[in-house]
ChimeraX commands (.cxc) that place a marker at each C-alpha (Angstrom):
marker #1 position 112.53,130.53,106.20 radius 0.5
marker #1 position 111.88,127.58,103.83 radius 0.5
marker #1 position 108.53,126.13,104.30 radius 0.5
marker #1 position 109.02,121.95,105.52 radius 0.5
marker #1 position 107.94,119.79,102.42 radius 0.5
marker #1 position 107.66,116.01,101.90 radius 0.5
marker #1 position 106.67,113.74,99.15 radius 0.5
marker #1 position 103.78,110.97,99.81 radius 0.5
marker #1 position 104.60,108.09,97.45 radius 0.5
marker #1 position 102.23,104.98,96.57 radius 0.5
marker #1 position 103.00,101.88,95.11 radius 0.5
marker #1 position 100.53,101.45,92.21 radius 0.5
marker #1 position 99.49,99.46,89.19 radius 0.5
marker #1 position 100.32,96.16,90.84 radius 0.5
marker #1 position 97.33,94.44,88.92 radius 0.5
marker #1 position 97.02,92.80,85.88 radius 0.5
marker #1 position 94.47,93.58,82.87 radius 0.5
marker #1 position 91.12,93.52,83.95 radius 0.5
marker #1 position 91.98,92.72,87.66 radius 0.5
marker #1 position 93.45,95.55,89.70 radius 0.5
marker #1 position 94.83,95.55,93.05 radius 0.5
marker #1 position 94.00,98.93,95.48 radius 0.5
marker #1 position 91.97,102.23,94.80 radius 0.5
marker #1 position 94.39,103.35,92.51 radius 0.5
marker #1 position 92.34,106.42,91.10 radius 0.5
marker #1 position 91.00,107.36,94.63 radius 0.5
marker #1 position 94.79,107.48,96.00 radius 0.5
marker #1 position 96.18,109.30,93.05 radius 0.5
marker #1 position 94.39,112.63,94.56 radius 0.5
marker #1 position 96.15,112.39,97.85 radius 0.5
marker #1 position 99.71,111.03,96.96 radius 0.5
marker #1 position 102.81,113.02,94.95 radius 0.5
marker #1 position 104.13,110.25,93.16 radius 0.5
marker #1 position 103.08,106.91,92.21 radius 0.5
marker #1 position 105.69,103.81,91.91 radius 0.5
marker #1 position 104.44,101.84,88.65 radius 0.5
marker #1 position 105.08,98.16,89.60 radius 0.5
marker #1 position 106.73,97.05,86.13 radius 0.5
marker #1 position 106.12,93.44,85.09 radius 0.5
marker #1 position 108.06,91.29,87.53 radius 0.5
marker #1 position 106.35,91.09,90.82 radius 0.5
marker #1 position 103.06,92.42,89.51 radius 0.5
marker #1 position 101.86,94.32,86.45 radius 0.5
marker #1 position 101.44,94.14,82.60 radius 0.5
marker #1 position 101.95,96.86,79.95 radius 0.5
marker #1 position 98.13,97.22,79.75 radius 0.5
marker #1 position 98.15,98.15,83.55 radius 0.5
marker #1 position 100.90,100.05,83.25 radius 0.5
marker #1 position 99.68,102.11,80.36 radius 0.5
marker #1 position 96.29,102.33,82.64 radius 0.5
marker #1 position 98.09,103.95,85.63 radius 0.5
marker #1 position 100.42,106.30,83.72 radius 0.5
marker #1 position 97.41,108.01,81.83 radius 0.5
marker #1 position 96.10,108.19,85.62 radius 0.5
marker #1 position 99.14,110.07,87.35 radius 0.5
marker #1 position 99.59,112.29,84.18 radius 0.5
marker #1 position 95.68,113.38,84.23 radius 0.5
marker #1 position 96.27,114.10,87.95 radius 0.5
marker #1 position 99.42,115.35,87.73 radius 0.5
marker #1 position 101.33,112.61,90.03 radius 0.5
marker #1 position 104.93,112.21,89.83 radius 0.5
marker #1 position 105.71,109.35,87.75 radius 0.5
marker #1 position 107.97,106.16,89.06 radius 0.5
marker #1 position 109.64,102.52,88.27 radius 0.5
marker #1 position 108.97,99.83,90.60 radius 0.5
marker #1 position 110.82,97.23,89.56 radius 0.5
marker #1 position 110.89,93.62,91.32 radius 0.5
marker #1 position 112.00,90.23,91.74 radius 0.5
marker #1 position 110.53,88.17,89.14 radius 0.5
marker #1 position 108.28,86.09,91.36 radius 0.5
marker #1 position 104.56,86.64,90.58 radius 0.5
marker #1 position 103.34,84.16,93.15 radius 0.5
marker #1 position 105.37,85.49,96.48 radius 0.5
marker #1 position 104.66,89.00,95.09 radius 0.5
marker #1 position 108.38,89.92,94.66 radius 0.5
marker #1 position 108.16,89.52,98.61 radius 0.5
marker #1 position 110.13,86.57,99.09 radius 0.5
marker #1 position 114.32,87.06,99.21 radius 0.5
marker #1 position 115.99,84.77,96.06 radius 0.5
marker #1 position 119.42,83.76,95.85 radius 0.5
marker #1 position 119.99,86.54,92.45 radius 0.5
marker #1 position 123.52,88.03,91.48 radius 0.5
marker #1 position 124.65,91.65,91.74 radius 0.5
marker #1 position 124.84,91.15,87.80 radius 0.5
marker #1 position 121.27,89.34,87.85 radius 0.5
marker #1 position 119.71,92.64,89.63 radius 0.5
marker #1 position 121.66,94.94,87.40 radius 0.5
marker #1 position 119.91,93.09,84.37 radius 0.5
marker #1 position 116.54,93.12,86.31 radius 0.5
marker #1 position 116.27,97.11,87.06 radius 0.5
marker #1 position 117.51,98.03,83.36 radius 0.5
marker #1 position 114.61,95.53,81.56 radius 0.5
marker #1 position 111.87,97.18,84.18 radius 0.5
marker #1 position 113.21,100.58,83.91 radius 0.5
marker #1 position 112.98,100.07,79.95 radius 0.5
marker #1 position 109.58,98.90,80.45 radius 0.5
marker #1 position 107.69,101.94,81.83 radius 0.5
marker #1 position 110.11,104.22,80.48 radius 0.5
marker #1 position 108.67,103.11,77.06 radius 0.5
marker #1 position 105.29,103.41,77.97 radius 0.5
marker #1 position 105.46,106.71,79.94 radius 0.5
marker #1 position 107.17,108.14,76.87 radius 0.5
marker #1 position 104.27,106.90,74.24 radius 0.5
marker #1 position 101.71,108.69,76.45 radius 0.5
marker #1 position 104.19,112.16,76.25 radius 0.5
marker #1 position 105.20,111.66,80.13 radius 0.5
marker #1 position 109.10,110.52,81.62 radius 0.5
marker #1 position 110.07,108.66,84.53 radius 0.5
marker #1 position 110.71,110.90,87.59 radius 0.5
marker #1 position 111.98,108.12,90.06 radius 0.5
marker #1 position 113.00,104.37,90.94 radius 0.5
marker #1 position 111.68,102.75,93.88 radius 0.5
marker #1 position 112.43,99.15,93.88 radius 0.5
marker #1 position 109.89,96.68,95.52 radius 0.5
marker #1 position 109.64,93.87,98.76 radius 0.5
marker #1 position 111.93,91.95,99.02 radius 0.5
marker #1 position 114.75,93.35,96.34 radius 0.5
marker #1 position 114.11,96.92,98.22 radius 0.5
marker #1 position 115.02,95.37,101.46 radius 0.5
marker #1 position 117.83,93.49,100.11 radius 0.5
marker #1 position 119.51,96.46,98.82 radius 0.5
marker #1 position 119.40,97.96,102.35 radius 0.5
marker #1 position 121.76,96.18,103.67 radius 0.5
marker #1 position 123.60,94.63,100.94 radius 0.5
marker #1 position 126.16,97.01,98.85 radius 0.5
marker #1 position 126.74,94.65,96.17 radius 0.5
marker #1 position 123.06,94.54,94.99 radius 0.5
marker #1 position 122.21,98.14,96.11 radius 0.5
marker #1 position 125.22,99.52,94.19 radius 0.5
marker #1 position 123.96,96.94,90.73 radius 0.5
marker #1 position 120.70,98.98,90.75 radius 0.5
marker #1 position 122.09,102.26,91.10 radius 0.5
marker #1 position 124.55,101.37,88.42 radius 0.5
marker #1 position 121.81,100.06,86.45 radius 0.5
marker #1 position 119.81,103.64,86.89 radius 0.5
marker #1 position 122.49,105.87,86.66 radius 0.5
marker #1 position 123.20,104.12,83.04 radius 0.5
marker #1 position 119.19,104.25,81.85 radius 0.5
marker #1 position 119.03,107.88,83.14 radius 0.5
marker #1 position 121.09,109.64,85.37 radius 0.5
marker #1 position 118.40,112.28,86.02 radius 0.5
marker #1 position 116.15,109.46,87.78 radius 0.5
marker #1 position 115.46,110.10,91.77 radius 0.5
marker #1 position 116.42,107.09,93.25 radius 0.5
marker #1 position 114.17,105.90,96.56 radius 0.5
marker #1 position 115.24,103.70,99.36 radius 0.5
marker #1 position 114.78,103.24,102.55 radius 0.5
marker #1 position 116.54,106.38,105.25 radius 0.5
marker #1 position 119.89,105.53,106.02 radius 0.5
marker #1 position 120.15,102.36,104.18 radius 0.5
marker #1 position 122.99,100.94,101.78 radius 0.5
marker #1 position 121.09,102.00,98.71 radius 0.5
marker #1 position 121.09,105.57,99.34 radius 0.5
marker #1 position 124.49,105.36,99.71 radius 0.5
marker #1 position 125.13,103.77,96.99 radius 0.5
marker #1 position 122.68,106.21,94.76 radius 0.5
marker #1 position 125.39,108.78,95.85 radius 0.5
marker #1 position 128.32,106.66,94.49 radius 0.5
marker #1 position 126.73,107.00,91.42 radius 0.5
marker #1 position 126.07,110.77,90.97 radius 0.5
marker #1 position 122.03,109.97,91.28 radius 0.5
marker #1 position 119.61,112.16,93.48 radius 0.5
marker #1 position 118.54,110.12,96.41 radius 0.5
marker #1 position 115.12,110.20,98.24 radius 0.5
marker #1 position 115.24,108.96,102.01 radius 0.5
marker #1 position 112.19,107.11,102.19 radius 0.5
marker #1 position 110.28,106.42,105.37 radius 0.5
marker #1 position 106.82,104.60,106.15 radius 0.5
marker #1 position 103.66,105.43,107.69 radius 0.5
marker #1 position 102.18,102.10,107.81 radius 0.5
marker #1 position 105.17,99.55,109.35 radius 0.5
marker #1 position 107.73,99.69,112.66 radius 0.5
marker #1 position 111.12,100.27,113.07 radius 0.5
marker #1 position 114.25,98.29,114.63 radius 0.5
marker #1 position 116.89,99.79,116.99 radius 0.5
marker #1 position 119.05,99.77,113.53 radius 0.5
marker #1 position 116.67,101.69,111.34 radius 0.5
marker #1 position 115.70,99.12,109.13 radius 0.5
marker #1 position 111.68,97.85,108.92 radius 0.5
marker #1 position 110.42,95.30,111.05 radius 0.5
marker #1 position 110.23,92.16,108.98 radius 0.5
marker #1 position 106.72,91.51,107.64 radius 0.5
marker #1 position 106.13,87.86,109.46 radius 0.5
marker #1 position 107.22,89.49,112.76 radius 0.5
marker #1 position 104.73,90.28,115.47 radius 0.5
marker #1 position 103.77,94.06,115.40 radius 0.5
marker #1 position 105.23,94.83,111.77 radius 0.5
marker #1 position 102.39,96.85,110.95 radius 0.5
marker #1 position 100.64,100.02,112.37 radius 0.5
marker #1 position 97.25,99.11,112.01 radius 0.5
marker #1 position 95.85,102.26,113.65 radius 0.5
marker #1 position 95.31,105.22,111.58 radius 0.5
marker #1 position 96.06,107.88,114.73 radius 0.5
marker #1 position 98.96,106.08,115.29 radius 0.5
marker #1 position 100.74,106.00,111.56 radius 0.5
marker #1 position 99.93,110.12,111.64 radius 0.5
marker #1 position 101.55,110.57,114.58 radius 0.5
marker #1 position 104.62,108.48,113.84 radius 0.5
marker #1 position 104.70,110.11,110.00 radius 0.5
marker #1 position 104.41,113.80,112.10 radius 0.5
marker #1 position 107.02,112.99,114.06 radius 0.5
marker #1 position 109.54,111.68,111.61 radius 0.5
marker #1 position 108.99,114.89,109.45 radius 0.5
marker #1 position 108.97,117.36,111.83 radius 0.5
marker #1 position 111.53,116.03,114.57 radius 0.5
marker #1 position 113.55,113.30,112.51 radius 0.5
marker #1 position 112.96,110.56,115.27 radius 0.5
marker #1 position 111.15,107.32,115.31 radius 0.5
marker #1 position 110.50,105.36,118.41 radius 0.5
marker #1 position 111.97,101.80,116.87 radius 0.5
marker #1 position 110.10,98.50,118.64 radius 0.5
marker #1 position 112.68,98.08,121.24 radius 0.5
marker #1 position 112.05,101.48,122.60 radius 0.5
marker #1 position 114.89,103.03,121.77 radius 0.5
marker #1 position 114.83,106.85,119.82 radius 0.5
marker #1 position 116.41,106.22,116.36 radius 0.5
marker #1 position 116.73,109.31,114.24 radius 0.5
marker #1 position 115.59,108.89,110.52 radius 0.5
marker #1 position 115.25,111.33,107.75 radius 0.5
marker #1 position 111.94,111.56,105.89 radius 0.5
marker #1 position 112.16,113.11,102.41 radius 0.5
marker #1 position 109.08,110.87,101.53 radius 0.5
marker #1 position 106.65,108.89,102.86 radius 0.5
marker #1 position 105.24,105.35,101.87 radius 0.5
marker #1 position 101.71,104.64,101.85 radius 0.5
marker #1 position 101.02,100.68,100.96 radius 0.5
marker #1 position 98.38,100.90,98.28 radius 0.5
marker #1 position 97.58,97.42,98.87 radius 0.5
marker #1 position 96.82,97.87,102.36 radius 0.5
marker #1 position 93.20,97.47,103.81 radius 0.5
marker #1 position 92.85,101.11,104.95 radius 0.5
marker #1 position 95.50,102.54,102.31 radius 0.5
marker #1 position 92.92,105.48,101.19 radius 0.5
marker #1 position 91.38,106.47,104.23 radius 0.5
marker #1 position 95.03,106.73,105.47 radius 0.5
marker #1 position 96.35,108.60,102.76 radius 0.5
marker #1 position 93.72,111.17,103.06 radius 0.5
marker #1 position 94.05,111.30,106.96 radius 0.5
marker #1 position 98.01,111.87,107.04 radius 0.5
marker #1 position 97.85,114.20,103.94 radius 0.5
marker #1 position 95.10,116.43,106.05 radius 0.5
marker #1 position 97.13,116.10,109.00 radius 0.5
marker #1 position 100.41,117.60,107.51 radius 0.5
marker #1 position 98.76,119.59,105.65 radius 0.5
marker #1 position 97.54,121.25,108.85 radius 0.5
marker #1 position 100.60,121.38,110.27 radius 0.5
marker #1 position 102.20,123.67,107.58 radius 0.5
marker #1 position 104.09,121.17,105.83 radius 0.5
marker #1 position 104.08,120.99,102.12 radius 0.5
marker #1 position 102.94,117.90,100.07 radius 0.5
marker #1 position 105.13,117.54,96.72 radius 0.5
marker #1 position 107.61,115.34,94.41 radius 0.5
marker #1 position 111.06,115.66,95.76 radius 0.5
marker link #1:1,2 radius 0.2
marker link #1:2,3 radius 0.2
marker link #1:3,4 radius 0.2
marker link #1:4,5 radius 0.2
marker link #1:5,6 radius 0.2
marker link #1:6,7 radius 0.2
marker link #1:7,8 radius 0.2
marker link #1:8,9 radius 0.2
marker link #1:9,10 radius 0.2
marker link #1:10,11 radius 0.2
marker link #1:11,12 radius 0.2
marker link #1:12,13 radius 0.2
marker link #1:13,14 radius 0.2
marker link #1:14,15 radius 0.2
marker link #1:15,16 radius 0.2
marker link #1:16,17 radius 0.2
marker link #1:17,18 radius 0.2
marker link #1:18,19 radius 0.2
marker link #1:19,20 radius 0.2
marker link #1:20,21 radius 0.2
marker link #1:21,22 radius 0.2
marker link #1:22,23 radius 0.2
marker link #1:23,24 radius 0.2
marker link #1:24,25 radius 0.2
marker link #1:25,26 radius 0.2
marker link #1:26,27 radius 0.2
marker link #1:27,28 radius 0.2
marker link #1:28,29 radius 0.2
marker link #1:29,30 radius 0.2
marker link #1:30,31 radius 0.2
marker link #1:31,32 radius 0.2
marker link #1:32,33 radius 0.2
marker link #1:33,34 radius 0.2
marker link #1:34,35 radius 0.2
marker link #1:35,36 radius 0.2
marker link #1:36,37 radius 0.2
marker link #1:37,38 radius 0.2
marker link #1:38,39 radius 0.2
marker link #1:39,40 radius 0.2
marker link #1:40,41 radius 0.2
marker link #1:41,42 radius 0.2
marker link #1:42,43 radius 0.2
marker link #1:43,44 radius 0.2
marker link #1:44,45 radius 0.2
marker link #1:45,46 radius 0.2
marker link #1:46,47 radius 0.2
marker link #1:47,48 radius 0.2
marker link #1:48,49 radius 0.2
marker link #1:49,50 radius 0.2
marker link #1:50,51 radius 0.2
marker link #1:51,52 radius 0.2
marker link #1:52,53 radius 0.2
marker link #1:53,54 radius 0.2
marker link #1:54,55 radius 0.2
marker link #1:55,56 radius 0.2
marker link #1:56,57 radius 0.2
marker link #1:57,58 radius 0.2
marker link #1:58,59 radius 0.2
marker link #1:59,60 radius 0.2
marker link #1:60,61 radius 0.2
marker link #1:61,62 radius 0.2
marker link #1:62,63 radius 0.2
marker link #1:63,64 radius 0.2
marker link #1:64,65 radius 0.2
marker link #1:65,66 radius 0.2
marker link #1:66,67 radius 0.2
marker link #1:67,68 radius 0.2
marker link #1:68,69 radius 0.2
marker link #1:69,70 radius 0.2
marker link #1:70,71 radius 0.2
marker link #1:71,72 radius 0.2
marker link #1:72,73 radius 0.2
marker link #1:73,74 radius 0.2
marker link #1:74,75 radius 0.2
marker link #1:75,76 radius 0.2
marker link #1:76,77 radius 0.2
marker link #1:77,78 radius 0.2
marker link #1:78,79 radius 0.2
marker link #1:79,80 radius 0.2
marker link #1:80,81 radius 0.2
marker link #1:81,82 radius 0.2
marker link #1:82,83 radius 0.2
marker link #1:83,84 radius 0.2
marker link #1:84,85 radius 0.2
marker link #1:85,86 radius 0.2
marker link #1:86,87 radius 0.2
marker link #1:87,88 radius 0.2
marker link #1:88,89 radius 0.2
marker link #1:89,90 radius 0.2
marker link #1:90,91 radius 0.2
marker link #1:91,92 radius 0.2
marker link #1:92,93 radius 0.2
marker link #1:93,94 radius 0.2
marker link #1:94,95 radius 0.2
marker link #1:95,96 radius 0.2
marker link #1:96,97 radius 0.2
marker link #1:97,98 radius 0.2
marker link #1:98,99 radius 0.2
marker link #1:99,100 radius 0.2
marker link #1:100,101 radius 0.2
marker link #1:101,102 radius 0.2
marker link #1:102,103 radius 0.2
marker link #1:103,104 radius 0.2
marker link #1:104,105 radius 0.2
marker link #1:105,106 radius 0.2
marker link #1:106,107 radius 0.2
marker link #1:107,108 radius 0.2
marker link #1:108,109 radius 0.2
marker link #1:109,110 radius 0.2
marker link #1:110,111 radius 0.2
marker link #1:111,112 radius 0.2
marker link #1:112,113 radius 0.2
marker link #1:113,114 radius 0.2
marker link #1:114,115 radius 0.2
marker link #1:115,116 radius 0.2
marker link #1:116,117 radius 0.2
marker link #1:117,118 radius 0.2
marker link #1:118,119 radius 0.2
marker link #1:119,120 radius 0.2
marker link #1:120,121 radius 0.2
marker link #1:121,122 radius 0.2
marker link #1:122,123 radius 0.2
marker link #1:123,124 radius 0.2
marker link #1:124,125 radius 0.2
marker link #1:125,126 radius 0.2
marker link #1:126,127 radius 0.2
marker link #1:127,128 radius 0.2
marker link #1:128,129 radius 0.2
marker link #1:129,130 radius 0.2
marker link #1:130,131 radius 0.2
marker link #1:131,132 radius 0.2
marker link #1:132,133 radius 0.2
marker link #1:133,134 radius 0.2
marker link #1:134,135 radius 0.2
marker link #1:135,136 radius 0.2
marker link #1:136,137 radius 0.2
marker link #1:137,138 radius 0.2
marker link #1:138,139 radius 0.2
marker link #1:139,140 radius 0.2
marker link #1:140,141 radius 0.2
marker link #1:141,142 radius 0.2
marker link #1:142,143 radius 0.2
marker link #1:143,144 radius 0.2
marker link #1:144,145 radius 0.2
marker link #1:145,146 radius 0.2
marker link #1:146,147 radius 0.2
marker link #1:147,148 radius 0.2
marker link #1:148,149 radius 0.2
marker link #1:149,150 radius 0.2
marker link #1:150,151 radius 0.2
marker link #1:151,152 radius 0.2
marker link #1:152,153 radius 0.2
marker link #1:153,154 radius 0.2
marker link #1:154,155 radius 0.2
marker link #1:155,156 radius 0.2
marker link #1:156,157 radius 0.2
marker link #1:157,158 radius 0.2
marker link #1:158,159 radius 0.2
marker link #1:159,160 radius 0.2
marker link #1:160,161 radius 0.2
marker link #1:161,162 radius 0.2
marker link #1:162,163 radius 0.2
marker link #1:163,164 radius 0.2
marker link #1:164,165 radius 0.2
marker link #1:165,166 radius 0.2
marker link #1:166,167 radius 0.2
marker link #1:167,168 radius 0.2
marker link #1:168,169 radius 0.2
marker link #1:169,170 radius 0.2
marker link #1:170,171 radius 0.2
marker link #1:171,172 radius 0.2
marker link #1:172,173 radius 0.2
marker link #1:173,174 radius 0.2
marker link #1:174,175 radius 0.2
marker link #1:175,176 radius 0.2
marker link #1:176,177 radius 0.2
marker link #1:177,178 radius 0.2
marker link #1:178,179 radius 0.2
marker link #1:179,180 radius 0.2
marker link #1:180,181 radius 0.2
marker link #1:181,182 radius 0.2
marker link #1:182,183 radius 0.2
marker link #1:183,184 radius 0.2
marker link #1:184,185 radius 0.2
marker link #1:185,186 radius 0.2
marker link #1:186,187 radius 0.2
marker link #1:187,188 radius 0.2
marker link #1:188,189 radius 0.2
marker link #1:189,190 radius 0.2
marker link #1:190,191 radius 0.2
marker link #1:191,192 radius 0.2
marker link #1:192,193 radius 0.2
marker link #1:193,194 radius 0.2
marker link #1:194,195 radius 0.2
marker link #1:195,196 radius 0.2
marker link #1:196,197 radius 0.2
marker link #1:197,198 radius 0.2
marker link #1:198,199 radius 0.2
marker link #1:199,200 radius 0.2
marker link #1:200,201 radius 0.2
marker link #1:201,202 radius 0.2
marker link #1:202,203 radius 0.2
marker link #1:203,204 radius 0.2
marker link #1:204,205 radius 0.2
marker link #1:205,206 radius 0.2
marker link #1:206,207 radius 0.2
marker link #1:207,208 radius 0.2
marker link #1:208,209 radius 0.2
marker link #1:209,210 radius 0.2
marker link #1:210,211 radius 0.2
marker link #1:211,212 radius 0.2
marker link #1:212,213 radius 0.2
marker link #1:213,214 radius 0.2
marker link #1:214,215 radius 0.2
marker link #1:215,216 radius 0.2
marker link #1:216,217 radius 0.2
marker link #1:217,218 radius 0.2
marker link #1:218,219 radius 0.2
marker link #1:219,220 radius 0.2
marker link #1:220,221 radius 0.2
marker link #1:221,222 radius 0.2
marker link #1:222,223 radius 0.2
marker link #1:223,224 radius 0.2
marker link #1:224,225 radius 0.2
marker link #1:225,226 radius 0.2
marker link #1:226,227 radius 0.2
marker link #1:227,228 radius 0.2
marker link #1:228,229 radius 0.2
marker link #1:229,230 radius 0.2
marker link #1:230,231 radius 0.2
marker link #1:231,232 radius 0.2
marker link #1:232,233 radius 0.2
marker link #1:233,234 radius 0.2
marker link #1:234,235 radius 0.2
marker link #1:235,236 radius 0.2
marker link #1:236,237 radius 0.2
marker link #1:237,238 radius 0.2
marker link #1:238,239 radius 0.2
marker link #1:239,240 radius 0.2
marker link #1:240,241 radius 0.2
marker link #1:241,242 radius 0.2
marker link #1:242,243 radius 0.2
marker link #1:243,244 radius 0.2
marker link #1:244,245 radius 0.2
marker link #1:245,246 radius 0.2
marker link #1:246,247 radius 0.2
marker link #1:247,248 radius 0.2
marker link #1:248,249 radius 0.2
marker link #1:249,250 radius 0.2
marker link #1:250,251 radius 0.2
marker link #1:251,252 radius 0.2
marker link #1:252,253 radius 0.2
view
């Protein structure tokens, strides 16, 4: 019998030159890949550079993170942008890191897009299917991430990519599957105990209790931890120990 595995991914170098955002370094021992936020929402090449060298030396699967192009909301805040606009987007990130991951003798493992684009592409085929167009055409070998069940998945499929089904320790569920939108009451799982249990669950049993109550089954091939959050590393540490004790493997899909 197979032993259960599962990925932890971070979202990471989302600073820019001497100002960093996160414990980077610190979360680097407890995560499996690291998403490398590319220059649109957040980052710079020096950043970049800074948080490649950091995943190679700790041997942390290496990822694009690309964005919206809006520094100030974050890349949090939904723009009116094209299927063709996106496309364009994801293959000038994409180039980015890929660059810089190559100069420092390391290659991209996966794409997770970021905020608001990521949720975007849940729902919407048009944009989801531009960036897996746009990563199947960089490098067809590239994981792509999204969210379990969503519209990019399926559309990473379309496209002959490898898919990830991404789930999260750290925010709530709707009836539907998606993520409770970030201004809505009770988006967030602010208790440590309670973001194990939930990540436990969704590994083990494929189920996540979504805010209306109802039982919504989800598939968790990896698991987001919010590097930017408040208790990101003690959290990190805590649900690594706790699947770890469970039997379950920690690695890159």
């Amino acid at each position: 019998m197979n032993q259960l595995s599962v990925d932890l991914n971070c979202d990471m170098g989302e600073g820019f030159g001497a100002w960093q955002m996160g414990n980077d370094s610190e979360l680097l021992d407890f995560v499996s890949s690291a998403n490398i936020a590319c220059g649109f929402h957040a980052g710079d090449p020096a950043t970049m550079k800074k948080t490649v060298r950091l995943a190679l030396e700790k041997g942390v699967a290496i990822g694009a993170h690309p964005g919206l192009p809006d520094l100030v909301g974050f890349g949090r805040r939904e723009m009116a942008v094209s299927a063709e606009e996106v496309y364009d987007m994801v293959v000038y990130q994409l180039g980015a890191l890929m660059g810089v991951a190559r100069a420092e003798g390391a290659r991209l493992h996966h794409v997770k897009p970021h905020g608001a684009l990521y949720n975007m592409a849940a729902t919407n085929t048009a944009l989801s299917e531009a960036i897996a167009d746009a990563v199947a055409r960089v490098d067809a070998e590239l994981i792509l991430y999204g969210l379990a069940g969503s519209e990019l998945l399926k559309a990473g499929e379309k496209y002959g990519l490898r898919t990830a089904s991404e789930v999260f320790a750290d925010r709530t569920y709707q009836q539907d599957g998606t993520l409770t939108p970030r201004r809505q009451p009770n988006a967030f799982i602010i208790e440590q105990e309670q973001a194990v249990q939930q990540v436990l669950r969704m590994v083990k049993e494929g189920k996540v209790q979504s805010q209306q109550g109802a039982e919504v089954s989800i598939k968790a091939e990896t698991i987001c931890i919010h590097g930017d959050g408040p208790h990101a590393l003690s959290f990190a540490k805590r649900i690594r120990e706790c699947l770890t004790a469970a039997g379950i493997l920690i690695s890159a899909t």
